[in-house]
C-alpha positions in Angstrom: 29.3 -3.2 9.5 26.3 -2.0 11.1 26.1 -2.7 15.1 24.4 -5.8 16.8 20.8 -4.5 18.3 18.7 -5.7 21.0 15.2 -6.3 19.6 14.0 -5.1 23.3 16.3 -1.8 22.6 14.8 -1.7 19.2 11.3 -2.0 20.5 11.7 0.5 22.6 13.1 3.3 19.8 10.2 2.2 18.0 7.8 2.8 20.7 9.0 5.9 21.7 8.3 7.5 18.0 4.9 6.3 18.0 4.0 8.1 21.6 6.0 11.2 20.2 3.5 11.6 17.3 0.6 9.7 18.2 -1.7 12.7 18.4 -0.2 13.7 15.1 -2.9 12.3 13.2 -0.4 10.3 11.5 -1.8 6.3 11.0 -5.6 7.7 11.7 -6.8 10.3 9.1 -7.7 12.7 11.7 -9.1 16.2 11.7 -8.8 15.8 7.5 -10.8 18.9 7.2 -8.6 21.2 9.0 -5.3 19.6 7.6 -3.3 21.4 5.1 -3.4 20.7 1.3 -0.9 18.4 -0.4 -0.8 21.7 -3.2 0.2 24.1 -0.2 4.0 24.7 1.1 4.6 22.9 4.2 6.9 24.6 6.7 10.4 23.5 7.1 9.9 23.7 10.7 6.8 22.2 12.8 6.1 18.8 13.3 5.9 17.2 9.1 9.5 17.8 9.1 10.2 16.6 12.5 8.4 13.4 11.6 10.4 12.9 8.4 13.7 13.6 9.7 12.7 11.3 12.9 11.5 8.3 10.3 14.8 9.1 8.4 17.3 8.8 12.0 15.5 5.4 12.4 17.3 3.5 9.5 16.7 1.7 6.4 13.7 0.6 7.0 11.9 3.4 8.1 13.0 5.1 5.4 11.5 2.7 3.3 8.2 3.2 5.4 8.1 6.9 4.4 8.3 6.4 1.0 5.3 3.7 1.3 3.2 6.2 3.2 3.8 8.9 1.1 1.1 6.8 -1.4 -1.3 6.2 1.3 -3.5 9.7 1.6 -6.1 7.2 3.8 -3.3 6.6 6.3 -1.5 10.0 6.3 -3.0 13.7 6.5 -1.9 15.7 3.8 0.8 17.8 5.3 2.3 15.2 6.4 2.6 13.6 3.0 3.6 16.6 1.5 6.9 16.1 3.9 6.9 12.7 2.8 7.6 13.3 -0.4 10.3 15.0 0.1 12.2 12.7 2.1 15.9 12.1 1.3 17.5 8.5 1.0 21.1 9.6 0.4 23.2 8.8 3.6 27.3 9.0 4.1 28.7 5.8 2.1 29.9 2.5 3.2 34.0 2.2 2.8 34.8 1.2 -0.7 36.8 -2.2 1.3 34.0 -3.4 2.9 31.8 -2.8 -0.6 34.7 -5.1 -2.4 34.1 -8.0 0.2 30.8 -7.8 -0.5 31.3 -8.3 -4.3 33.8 -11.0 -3.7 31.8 -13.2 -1.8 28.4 -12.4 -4.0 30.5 -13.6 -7.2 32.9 -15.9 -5.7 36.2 -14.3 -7.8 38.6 -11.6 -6.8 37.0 -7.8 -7.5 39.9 -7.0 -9.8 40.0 -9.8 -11.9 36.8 -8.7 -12.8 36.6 -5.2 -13.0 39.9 -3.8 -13.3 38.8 -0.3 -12.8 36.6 -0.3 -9.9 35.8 3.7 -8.6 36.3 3.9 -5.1 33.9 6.8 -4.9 30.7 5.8 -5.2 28.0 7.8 -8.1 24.8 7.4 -5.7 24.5 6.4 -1.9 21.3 5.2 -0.6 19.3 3.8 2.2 20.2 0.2 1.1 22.8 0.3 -1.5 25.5 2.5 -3.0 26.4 2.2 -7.2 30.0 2.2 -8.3 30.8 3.1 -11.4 33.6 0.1 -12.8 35.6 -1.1 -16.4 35.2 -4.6 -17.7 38.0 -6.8 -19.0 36.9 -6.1 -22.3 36.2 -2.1 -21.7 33.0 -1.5 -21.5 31.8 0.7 -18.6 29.4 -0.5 -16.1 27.5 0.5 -12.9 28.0 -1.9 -9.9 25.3 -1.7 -7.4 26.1 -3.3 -4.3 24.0 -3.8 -0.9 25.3 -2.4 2.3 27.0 -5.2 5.0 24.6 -6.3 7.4 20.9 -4.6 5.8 19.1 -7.2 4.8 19.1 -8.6 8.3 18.5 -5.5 10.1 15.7 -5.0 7.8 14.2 -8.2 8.9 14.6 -7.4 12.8 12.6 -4.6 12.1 9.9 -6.1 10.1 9.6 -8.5 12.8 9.3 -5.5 15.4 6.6 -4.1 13.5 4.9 -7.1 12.6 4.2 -7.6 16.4 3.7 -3.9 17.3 1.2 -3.6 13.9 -1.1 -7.1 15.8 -1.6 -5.7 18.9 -2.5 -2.3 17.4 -5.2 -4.3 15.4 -6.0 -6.6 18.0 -6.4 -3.9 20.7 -7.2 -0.3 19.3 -10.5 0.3 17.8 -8.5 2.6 14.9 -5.9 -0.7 14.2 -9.6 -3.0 13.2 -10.1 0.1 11.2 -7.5 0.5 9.4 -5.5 -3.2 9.3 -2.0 -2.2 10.0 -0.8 -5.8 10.0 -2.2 -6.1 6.5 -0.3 -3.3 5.4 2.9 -4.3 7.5 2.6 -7.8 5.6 2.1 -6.1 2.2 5.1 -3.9 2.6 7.5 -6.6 4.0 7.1 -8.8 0.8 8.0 -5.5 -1.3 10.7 -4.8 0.6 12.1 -7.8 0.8 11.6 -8.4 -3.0 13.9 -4.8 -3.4 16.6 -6.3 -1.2 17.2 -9.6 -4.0 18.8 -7.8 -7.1 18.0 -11.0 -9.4 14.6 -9.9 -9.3 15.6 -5.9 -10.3 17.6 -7.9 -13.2 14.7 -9.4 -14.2 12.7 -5.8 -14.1 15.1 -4.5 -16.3 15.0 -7.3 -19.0 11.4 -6.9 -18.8 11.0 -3.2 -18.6 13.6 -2.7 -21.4 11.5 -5.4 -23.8 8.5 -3.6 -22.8 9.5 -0.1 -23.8 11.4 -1.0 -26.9 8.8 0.3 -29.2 9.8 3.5 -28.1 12.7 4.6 -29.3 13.1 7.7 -26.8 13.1 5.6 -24.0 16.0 3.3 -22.6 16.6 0.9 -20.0 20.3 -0.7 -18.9 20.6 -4.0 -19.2 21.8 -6.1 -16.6 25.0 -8.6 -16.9 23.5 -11.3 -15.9 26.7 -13.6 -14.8 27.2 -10.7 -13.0 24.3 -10.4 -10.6 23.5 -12.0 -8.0 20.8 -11.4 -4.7 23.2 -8.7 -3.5 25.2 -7.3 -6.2 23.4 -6.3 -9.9 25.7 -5.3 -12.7 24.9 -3.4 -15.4 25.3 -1.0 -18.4 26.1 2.3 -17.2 23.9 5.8 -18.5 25.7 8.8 -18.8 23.7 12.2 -18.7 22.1 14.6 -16.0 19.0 14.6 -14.1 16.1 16.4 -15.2 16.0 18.2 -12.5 19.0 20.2 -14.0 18.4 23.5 -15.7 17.1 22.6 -19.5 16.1 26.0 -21.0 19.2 25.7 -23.6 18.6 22.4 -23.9 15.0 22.7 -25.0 15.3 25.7 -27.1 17.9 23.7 -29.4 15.7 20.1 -29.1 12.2 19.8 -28.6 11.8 17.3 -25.8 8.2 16.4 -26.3 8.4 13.3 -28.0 10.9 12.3 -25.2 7.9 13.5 -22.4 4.7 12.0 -24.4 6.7 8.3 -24.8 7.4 8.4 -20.9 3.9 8.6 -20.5 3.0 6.7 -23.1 5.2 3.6 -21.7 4.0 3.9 -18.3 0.6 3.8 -19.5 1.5 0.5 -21.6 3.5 -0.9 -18.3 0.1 0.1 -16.0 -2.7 -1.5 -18.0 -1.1 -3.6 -20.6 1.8 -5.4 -18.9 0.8 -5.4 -15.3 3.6 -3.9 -13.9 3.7 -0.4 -12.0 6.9 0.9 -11.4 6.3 2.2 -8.0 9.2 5.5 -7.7 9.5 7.4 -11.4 10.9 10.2 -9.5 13.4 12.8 -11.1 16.3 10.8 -9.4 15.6 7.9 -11.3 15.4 9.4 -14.7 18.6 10.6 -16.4 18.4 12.7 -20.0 21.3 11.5 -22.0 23.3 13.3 -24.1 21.7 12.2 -27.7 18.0 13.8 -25.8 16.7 10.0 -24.9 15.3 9.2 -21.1 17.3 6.1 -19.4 14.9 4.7 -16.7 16.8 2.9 -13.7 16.1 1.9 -10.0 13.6 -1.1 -10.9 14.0 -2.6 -7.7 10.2 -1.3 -6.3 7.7 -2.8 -9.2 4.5 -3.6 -8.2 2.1 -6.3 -10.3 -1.3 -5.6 -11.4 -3.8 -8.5 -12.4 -5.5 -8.9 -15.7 -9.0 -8.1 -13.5 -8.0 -5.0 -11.5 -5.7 -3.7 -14.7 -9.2 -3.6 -16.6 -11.0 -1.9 -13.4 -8.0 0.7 -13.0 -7.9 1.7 -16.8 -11.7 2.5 -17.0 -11.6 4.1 -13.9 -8.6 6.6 -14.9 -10.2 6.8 -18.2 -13.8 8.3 -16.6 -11.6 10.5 -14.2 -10.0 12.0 -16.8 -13.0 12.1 -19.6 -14.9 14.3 -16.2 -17.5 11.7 -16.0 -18.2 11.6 -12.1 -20.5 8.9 -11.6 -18.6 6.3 -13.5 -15.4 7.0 -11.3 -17.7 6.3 -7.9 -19.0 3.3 -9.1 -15.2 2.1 -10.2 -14.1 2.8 -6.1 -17.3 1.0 -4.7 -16.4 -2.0 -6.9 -12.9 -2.3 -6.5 -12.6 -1.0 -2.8 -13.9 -1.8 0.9 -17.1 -0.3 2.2 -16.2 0.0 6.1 -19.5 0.1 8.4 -19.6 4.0 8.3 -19.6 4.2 4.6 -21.8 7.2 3.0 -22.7 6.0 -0.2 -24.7 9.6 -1.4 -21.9 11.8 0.5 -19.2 9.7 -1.8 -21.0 10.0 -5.3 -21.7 13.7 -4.6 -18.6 14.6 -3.8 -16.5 12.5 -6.5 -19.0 13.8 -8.8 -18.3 17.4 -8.1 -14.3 16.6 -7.6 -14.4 15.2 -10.9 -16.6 18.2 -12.6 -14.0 20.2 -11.2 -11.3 18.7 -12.5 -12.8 19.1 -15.9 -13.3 22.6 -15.9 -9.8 23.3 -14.4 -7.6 20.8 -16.0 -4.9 23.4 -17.7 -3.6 24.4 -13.9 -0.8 22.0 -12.8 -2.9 21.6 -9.3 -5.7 20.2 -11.3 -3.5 17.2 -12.5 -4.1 13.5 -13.3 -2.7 12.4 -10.5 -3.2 14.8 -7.8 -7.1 14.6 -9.0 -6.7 10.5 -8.0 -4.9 11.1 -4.9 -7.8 13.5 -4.3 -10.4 10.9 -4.6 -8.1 8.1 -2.3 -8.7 10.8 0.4 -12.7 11.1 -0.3 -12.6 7.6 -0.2 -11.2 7.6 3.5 -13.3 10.7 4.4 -16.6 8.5 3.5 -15.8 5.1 5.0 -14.5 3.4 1.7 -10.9 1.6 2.0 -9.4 2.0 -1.8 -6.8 -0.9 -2.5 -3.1 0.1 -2.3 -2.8 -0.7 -6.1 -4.6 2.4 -7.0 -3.2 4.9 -4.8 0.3 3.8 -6.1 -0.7 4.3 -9.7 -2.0 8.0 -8.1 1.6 8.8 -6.6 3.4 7.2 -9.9 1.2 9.5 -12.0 1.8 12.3 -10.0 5.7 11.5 -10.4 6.0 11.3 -14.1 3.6 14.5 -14.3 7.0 16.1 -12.1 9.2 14.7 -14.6 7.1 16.0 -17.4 6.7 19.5 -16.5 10.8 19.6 -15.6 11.0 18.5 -19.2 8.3 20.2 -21.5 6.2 22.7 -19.2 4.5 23.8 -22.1 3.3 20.2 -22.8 -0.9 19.6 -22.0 -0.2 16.3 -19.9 -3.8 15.7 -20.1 -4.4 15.3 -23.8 -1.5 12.2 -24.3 -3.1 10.5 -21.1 -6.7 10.9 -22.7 -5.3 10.1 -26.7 -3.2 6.7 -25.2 -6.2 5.2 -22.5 -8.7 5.6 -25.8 -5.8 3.7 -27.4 -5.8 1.3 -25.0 -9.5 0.7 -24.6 -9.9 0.0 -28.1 -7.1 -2.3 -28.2 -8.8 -4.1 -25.3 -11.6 -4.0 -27.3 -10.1 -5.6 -30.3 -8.4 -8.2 -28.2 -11.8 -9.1 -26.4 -13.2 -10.6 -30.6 -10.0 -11.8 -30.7 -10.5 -15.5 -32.0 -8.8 -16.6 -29.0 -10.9 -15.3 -27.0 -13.6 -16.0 -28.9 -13.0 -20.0 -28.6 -12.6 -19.5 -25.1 -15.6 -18.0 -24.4 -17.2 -20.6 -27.0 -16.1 -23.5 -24.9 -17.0 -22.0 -22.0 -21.0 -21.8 -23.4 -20.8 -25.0 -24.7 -19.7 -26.9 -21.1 -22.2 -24.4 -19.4 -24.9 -25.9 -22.5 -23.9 -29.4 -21.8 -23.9 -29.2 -18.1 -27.2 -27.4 -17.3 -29.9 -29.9 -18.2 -28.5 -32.6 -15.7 -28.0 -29.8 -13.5 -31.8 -28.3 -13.5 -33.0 -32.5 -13.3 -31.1 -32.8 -10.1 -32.9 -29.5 -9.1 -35.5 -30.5 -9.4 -35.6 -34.2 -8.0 -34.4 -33.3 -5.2 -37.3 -30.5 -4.7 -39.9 -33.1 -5.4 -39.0 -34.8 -3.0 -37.9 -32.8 -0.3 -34.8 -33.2 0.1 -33.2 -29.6 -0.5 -31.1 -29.2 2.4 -29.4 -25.4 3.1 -26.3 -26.0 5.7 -24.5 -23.0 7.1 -21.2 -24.1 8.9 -18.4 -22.3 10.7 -21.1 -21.5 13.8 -19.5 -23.5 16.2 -16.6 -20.9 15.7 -18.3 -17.9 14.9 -18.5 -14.3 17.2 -21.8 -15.0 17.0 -21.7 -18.5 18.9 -19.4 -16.6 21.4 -21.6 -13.6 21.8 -24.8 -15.8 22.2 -23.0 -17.8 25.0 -22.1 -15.0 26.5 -25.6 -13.5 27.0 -26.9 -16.6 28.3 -24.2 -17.3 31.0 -25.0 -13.7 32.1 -28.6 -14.1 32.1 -28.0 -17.4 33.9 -25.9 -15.7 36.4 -28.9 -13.1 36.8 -30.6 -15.5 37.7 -29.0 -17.0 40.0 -27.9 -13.3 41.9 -31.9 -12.7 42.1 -32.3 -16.0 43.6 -30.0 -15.4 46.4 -31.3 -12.1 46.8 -34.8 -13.6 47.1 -33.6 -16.4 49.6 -31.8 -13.9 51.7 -35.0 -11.5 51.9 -37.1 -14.4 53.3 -34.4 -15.3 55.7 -33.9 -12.1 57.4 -37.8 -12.1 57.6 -38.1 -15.6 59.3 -36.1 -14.4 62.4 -34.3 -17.3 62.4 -30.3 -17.3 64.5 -28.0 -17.4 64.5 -27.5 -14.2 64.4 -24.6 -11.4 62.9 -25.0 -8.0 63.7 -28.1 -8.2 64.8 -29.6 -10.1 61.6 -29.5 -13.8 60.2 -26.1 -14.5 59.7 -27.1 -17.1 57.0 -29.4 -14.1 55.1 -26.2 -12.1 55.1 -24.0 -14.8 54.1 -26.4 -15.0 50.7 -26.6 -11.0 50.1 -22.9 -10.7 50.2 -22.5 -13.5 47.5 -25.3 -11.9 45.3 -23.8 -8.5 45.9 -20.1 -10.0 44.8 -21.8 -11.5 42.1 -24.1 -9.0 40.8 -20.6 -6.4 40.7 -18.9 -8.9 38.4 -21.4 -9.1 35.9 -21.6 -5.0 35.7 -17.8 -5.1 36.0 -17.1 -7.6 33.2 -19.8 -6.1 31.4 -18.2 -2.9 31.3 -14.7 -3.7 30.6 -15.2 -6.7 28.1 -17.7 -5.4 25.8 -16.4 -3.9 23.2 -18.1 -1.8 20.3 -18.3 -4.7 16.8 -15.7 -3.7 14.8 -16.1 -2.0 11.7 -18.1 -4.0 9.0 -16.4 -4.2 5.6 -18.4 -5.2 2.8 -16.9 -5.5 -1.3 -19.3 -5.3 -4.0 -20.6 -3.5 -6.7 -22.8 -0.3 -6.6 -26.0 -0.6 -8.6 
């Protein structure tokens, strides 16, 4: 069981990381020209790695946090997501007794009289849960993932912690209005607390497996469902070896590409067709099974796309990757935020050229799909643009399975089944679009608009002739600019008032008129003193109060 912690010591811990590395350029972006390139070695030693192994010390959670970053290129400076990447999630396992309590209570029935072999010795160890490998009554084998004691709520301590830490940053730090760290802190508390229920991985699975059926290459375990519950998910278990393992005698016996071109062929379908974006392909996720198929496991991080964003992202990818510059800027503009520094020309040059790059260099490995998008995420911060967090995970989930693929057929061009399955796609969207479906929608749709607009233009136009168009803009009472405009005219008031008394103490030291203090009109130096006091709170409260507008964000499409 994990030990009780004060929130004040765990504030603290926290605080003290983020002084240790808060002129890291971690969080902020800075000094992007001078940082290193994600395609360039990062040292062991120096202060990535110390940040990684730091974030790792802190727990669960932070651990967690890494792995997020690691797809945010605005947020993070690239040497420090390099080190990111490489973070480890295996930590020294929970005793096997304390793992059988928690199965027990989870499924309500002794542990044996379910599984009566149950390995004590667990097959993987992580962050937040460790798989066991058991035997059913009936013999099958199955893999057992079970939640460690007491994570979930020291999970939600920290959330909490950062959730408070995360509003005062925005609320007080001109870099925290910039970048919306409670946003992010919100976003990432809903995933993660989404990964801790294992219903909801059983449900990925189901889905995932249903999904990918059509290729036969590809295979997903499926969960037992009276088996599962929010902290314990049971399901078939996948024998074979990572493919991160040494395949040259493998491949020269059997050709793995049909294996590599249906992974990215099904991620392409989950992406843009589906919805769903598994969020961590990595190597450790993927197992090559003895009869050469790809088992995909560890579905607890999915994140969902909507039908209106899925259509943005799968043009977008599509211009990237058909080199045509200007179509991929105007894809950002419309799906991101323009912050009040944005340079619109600086952006669609340098995409452009980025992207013309690309196209002449596409063969290297350092010219790939989705190194070239997290490429662009970073223009995007560079210029002023704030790129939504869907598309930089589909960048780090590309560049994943483009890991995978080269550790499985290095000879294979990644490029031309991306570019061959998203001109698939589009003409499948295409299709679908005539679909009659579709078709009657959009028919009914024209028909409502038909019947609705003559009434519509007749009130129009009564109400112009006879002047009664009224325009009402609420939400002033409330707004900055209310607050700002009373603002100026209490200080202009209080001018006022301080060159009044300096007027009326003037002509009363000039009268001569006692009694006297110091030699002058006491009563003219009574009124000097109070302008003077007030005239130093104006300046004063001028120069501590007024703060530089946050930045403005604007959405919208480029014309």
């Amino acid at each position: 069981m994990s030990e009780t912690r004060s929130p004040l010591t765990r504030t603290a811990q926290l605080l003290g990381f983020l002084v240790k590395y808060r002129n890291s350029g971690v969080f902020t972006g800075l000094d992007w020209s001078n940082a290193v390139d994600t395609d360039q070695v990062v040292a062991e030693e120096g202060h990535p790695a110390d940040f990684v192994r730091d974030l790792e010390a802190l727990g669960p959670t932070f651990i967690k946090i890494g792995q997020a970053l690691s797809t945010r290129p605005d947020m993070v400076p690239p040497a420090y997501l390099a080190a990111l990447e490489r973070m480890q999630d295996d930590i020294t396992p929970v005793d096997v007794s304390l793992i059988e309590q928690v199965v027990e209570a989870e499924l309500g029935v002794r542990l044996h009289s379910v599984f009566p072999e149950f390995d004590p010795v667990p097959i993987g160890c992580a962050s937040l849960a460790q798989v066991h490998r058991a035997v059913l009554r009936d013999g099958r084998e199955v893999a057992v993932k079970v939640q460690r004691p007491d994570v979930a709520q020291d999970i939600r301590g920290d959330l909490d912690t950062l959730e408070m830490l995360a509003g005062k940053a925005d609320k007080n730090t001109q870099i925290g209005k910039r970048m919306r760290f409670a946003d992010w802190v919100q976003e990432f508390r809903k995933a993660l607390l989404d990964e801790l229920d294992y219903r909801l991985e059983a449900d990925h699975l189901e889905r995932f497996g249903a999904h990918l059926a059509r290729y036969p290459t590809l295979v997903v375990p499926q969960p037992l469902r009276d088996l599962c519950s929010a902290s314990v998910l049971t399901m078939e278990l996948v024998k074979g070896s990572k493919v991160t393992e040494p395949l040259g005698l493998r491949r020269t016996e059997h050709s793995l590409t049909p294996v590599v071109q249906d992974l990215l062929r099904g991620y392409l379908d989950q992406m843009f067709v589906h919805g769903e974006l598994h969020a961590d392909p990595h190597p450790g996720n993927l197992l090559l099974t003895p009869d050469n198929r790809l088992a995909i496991f560890d579905l607890g991080m999915v994140a969902h796309i909507p039908p209106k964003l899925r259509g943005r992202l799968l043009k977008l990818v599509f211009s990237a990757v058909d080199g045509r510059g200007e179509a991929v800027a105007d894809e950002l503009i419309a799906l991101g935020v323009r912050l009040e520094d944005f340079d619109e020309d600086r952006f669609v040059r340098e995409v452009g050229q980025h992207v013309a790059r690309y196209a002449v260099h596409n063969q290297a490995q350092s010219w790939s799909e989705g190194r070239l998008l997290l490429h662009l995420s970073r223009l995007s911060a560079l210029c002023g643009l704030r790129t939504p967090p869907e598309f930089n995970l589909l960048a780090k989930t590309l560049l994943n399975l483009e890991s995978v693929c080269i550790a499985l057929d290095p000879n294979l061009r990644v490029k031309d089944t991306v570019e061959e399955h998203l001109q698939q796609l589009l003409r499948d969207r295409l299709r679908q679009s005539f679909s009659p479906a579709n078709l009657a929608s959009e028919a009914i749709e024209l028909q409502s608009l038909l019947q609705d607009a003559p009434r519509k233009v007749g009130t129009v136009l009564s109400l112009l002739s006879e002047n009664r168009v009224q325009v009402r803009i609420t939400g002033w009472q409330d707004s900055a600019l209310m607050e700002n405009l009373q603002k100026i005219a209490n200080r202009i008031a209080a001018g006022i008032i301080v060159a009044a008394l300096l007027l009326s103490s003037t002509l009363l030291l000039r009268s001569g008129v006692g009694p006297f203090l110091f030699g002058y009109p006491a009563f003219a130096l009574v009124l000097f003193v109070i302008a003077a006091g007030l005239g130093l709170t104006i300046v004063i409260s001028a120069l501590r109060n007024d703060k530089k507008a946050g930045p403005r964000e604007e959405r919208g499409t480029r014309s």
